[in-house]
VEXTORKE-239281 format. One record per residue (C-alpha): z negated, x negated, y negated. Coordinates in steps of 0.1 Angstrom, whole numbers, plus 5000, padded with zeros to 4 digits. Layout:
BEGIN
[r [Z, X, Y]]
...
//
This chain:
BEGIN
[r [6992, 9558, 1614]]
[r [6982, 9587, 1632]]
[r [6959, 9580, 1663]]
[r [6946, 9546, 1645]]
[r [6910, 9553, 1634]]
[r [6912, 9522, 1615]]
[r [6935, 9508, 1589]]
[r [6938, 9484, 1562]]
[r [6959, 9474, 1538]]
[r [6976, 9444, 1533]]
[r [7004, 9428, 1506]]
[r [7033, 9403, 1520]]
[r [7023, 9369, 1501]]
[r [7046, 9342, 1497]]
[r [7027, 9318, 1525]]
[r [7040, 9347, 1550]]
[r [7077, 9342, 1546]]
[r [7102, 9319, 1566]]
[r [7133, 9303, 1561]]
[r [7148, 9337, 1568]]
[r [7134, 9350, 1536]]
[r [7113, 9376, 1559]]
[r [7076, 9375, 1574]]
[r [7075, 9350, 1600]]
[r [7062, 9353, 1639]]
[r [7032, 9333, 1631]]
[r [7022, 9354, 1599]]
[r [7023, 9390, 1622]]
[r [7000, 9371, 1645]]
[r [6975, 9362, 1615]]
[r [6984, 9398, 1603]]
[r [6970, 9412, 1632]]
[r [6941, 9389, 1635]]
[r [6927, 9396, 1596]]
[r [6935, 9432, 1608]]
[r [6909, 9427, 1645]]
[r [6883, 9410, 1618]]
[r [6883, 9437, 1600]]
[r [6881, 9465, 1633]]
[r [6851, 9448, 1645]]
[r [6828, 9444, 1614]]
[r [6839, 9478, 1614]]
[r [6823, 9492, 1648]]
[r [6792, 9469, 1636]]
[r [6774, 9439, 1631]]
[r [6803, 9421, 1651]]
[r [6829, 9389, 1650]]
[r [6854, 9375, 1672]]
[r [6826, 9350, 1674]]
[r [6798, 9369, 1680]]
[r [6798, 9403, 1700]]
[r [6767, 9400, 1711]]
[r [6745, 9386, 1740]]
[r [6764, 9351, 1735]]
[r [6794, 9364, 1737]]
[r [6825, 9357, 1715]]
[r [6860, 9369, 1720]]
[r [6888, 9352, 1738]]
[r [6921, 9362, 1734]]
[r [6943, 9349, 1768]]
[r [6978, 9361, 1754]]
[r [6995, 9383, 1729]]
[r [7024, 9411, 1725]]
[r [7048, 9415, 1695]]
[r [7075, 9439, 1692]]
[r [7094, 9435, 1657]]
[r [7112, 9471, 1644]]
[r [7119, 9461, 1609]]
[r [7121, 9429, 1588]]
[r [7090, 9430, 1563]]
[r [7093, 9409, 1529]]
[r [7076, 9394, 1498]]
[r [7054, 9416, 1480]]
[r [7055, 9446, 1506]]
[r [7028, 9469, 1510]]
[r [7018, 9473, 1543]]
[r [6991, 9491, 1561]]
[r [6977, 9480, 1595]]
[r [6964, 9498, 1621]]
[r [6946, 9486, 1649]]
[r [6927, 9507, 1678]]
[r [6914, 9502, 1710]]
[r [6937, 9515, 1743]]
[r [6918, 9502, 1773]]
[r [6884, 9491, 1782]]
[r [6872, 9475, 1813]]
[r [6841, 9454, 1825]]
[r [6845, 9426, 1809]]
[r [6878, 9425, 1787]]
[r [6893, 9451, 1762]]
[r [6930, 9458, 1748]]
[r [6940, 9465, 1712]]
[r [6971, 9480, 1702]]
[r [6981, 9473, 1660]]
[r [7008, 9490, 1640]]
[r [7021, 9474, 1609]]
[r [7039, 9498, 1581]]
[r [7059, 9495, 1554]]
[r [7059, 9532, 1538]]
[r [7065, 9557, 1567]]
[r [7086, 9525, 1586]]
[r [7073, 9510, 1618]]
[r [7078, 9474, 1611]]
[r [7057, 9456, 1638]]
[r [7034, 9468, 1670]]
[r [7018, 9447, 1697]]
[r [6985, 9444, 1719]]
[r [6963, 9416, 1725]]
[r [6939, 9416, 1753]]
[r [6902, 9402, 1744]]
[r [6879, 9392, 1767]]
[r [6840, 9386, 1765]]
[r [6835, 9351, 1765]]
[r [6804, 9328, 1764]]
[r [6819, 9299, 1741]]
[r [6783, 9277, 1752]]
[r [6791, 9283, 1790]]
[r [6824, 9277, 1786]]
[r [6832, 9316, 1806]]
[r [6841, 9351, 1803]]
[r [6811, 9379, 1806]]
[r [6807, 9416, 1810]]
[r [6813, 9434, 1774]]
[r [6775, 9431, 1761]]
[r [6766, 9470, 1771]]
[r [6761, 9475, 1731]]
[r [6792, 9463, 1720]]
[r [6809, 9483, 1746]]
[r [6794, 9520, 1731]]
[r [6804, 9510, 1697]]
[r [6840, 9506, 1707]]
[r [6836, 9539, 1728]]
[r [6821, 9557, 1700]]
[r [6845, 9546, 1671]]
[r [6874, 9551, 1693]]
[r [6859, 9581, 1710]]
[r [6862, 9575, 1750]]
[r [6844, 9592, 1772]]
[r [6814, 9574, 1785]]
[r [6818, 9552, 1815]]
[r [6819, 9560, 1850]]
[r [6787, 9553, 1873]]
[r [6801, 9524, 1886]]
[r [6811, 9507, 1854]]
[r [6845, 9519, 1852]]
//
């Protein structure tokens, strides 16, 4: 888990495995979702619904690249970190072991969005430092960037 500032740990349950007898696609996607909960309340006072200054989070797609089969009863750690951040949208990269074995590891993008207005927003200027800080980016250009 090197270069992952934060990570949990999590044990395989029973509601997690498919007809294969493995983890299903839909339980790494809730893996990695219990996992982003956790990141944020960790940078803060924040929540996928509430980042501040109205803004939630919206998540317009996902990546998942499966290494190794994970099953009932495995303990697994989770990392998750932050690897870009723009204006108005951030990326998170998770990696999900089993031991010293690379299992899963995937990005979602999150963008700022006002769930009242119906629209994405610029990162709320405190959330953004947080993220900077835990992760430990350099500050922001001039312009924003």
């Amino acid at each position: 888990m090197q270069d992952f500032g934060f990570v949990m740990p999590y044990r395989v349950r029973v509601a997690d495995i498919n007809y294969g007898g493995h983890v299903s696609n839909a339980a790494v996607l809730n893996y990695f979702q219990d996992a982003r909960i956790a990141y944020l309340a960790a940078l803060g006072p924040y929540s996928e619904l509430d980042i501040g200054n109205s803004c939630g989070l919206i998540m317009p797609e996902s990546h998942v690249r499966y290494h190794a089969e994970m099953f009932l009863g495995d303990d697994v750690q989770i990392g998750v970190r932050a690897i870009k951040v723009g204006r108005s949208s951030f990326e998170l990269a998770y990696r999900i072991e089993r031991g010293a074995e690379l299992t899963v590891d995937g990005t979602t993008p999150l963008v700022a969005f006002d769930y009242a207005a119906r629209k994405p927003r610029r990162l709320p200027p405190s959330f953004r430092q947080a993220l900077e800080r835990f992760e430990g980016f350099p500050p922001p250009a001039a312009d924003g960037e």
